[in-house]
N, C-alpha and C positions, 0 to 999 in steps of 0.2 A: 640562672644558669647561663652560662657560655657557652655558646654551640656554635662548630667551626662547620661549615657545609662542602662538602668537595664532589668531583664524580671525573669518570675518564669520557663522556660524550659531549664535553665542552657545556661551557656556562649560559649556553642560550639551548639545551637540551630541556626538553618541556620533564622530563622526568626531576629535572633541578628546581626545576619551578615548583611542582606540584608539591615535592618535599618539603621544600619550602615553606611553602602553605601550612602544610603541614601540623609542623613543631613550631610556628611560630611563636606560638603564647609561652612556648615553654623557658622561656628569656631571650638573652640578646644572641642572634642568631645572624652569623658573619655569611659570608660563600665568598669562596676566594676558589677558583676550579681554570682548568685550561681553556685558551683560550678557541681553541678548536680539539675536534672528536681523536681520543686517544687510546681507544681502542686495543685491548691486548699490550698495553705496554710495561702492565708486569709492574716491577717495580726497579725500574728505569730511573737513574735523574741524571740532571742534565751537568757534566761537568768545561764540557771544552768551550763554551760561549756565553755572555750573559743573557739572563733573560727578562723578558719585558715586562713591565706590570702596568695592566691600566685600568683605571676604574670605569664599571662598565654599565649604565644607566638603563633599568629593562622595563616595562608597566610592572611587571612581579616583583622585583628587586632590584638594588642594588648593589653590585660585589664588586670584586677584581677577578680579572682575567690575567694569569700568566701565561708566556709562551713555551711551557715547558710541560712534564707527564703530572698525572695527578701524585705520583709522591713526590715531586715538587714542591709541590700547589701547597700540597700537608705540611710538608719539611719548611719551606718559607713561611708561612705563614703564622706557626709557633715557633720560630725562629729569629724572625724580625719584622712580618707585616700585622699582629696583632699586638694591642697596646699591651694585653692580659693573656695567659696562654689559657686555652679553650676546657672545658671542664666535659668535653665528650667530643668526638670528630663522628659524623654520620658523611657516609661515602653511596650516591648512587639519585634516584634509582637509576638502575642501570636498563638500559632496552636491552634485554637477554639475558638469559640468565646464566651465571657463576656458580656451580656446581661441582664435583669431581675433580678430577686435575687440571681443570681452567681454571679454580682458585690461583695456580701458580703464573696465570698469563694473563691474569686479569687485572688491568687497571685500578677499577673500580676497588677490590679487596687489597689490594697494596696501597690505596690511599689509605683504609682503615688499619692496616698495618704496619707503615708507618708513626701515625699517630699512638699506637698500641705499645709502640718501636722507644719512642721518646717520655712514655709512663701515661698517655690520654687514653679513658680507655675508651671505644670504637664501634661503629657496627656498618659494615658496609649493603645495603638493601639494591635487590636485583630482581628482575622480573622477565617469564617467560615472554617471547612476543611472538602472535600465531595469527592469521585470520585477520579481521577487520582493527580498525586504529585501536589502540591499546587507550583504553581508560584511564588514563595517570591519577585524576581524581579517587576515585575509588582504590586503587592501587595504593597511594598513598596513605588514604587511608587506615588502609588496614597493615600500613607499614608505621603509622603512628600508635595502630592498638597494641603491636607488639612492643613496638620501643616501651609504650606505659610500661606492660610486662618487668621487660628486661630493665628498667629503671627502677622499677620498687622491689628488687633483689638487689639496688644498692651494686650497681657493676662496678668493680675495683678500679686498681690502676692498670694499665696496661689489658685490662680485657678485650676482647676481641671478637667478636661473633658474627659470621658472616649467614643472613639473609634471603631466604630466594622465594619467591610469589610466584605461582604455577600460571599460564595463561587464562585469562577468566572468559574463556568464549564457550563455557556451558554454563546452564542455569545452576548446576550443584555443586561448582567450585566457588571459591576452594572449601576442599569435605573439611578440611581443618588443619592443624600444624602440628607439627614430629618434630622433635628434636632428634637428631641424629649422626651421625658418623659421615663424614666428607668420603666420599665411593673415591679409591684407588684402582677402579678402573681403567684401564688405556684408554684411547682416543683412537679409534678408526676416519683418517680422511683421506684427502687424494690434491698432489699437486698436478699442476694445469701446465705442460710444455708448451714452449711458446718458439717459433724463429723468427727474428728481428730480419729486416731487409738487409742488414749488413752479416748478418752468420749471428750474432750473438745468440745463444741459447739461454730461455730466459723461464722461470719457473712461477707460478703463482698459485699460492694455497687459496684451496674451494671453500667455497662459503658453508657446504655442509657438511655436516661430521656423526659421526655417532660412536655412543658409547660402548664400549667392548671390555671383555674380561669377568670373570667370576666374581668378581670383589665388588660390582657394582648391583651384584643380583641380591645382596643381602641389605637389610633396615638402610638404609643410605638416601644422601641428600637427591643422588641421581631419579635414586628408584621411588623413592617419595615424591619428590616433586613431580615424577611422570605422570603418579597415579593421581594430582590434583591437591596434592600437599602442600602448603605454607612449610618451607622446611629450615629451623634454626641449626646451626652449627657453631659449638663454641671454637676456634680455633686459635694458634698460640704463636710465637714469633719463633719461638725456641723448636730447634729442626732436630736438636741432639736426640739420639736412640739410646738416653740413661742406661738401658737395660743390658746395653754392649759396652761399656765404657770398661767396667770389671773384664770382661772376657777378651778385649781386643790389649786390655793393660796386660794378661797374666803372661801374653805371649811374650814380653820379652824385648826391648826394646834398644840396647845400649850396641853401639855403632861404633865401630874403631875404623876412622878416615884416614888414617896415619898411612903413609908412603910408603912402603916396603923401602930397607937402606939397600 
């Protein structure tokens, strides 16, 4: 098997290493990921400048480094830096976790959805970070028992399932894993005002946030993972609302542009 490695906390992120580790056995296992922390970049790429590639010598491994977002990193890499294109893209782990409506600003699941994007199917793995140095070992670990899982269901093309590990700074986590429904809850946070010595009025979003809304108080990735959950989520590239296509068609649609004489 061909295993492409990526993540948006750049290629010297101990969580890239530990994955790493990881799947190793499981065949030829590439990392091609940015070359610095990318954080929230969604799924960004880079078009107005070229970008760098250099291969990157670590005691864990060896990859490439581009200077560009993780769907980049994805998008090149089965594009033209792999001899053979990838037979699964794992994206992550990621130091924090991707949940909720941060799947939409998250780095880390836009590399796995990319890949998903071009028919590889994906999993991007992300984990809570609370309390003393995060165990990436362990962590991993149990981001390898699930990949077994989700591999011996035979994941299609273009599959996609994003990943989250609950902090493990009690003895009883994690109680276990849920499969469940990605929380469409909102995002309560707070920008930071700022005045520059020259007048500039300058704004910065706060590092902490929390989840808000009804939609995240039911079975969800949010609310699972709070309670100590490993939480899987199948998720899909396709954003269409099939359900509204008939109903937004029956309205009526034909348009005369024509000039009045």
């Amino acid at each position: 098997m061909r295993i492409l490695l990526s993540n948006d906390d750049g290629i010297l992120a101990p969580g890239l290493a530990a994955l790493r580790s990881a799947v190793a056995d499981l065949g030829q296992v590439m990392v091609v990921a940015p070359d610095n922390p990318q954080s929230a970049a969604a799924h960004a790429i880079t078009l107005r400048r070229a970008m760098a590639v250099r291969r990157v010598e670590l005691a864990e491994f060896a990859g490439l480094s581009v200077d560009g977002s993780p769907a980049d990193c994805v998008r090149l890499a089965i594009r033209e830096l792999l001899k053979e294109p990838p037979d699964l893209v794992l994206a992550g782990i990621n130091e924090g976790a991707n949940v909720g409506i941060n799947v939409f600003y998250s780095g880390t699941v836009a590399a796995a959805a990319e890949a998903a994007m071009t028919g590889v199917p994906a999993v991007a793995f992300s984990a809570s970070m609370t309390g003393a140095k995060p165990d990436f070992a362990r962590i991993a670990g149990l981001c390898r028992k699930l990949l077994d899982r989700l591999l011996a269901g035979d994941m299609a093309r273009g599959d996609f399932v994003n990943v989250n590990v609950p902090s493990l700074d009690a003895p009883e986590r994690p109680r276990g894993v849920r499969v469940v429904a990605q929380s469409t809850g909102g995002i309560e946070d707070i920008y930071h005002r700022e005045l520059a010595a020259d007048g500039t009025e300058t704004w910065r979003l706060g590092d902490d946030y929390e989840f808000v809304g009804a939609a995240h108080h039911e079975e969800t990735d949010v609310v699972c993972l709070r309670e100590g959950y490993i939480t899987v989520t199948p998720l899909r590239v396709d954003m269409t609302r099939h359900e509204h296509i008939e109903k937004l068609a029956a309205r009526g649609w034909a348009l005369d542009d024509r000039q009045p004489a």
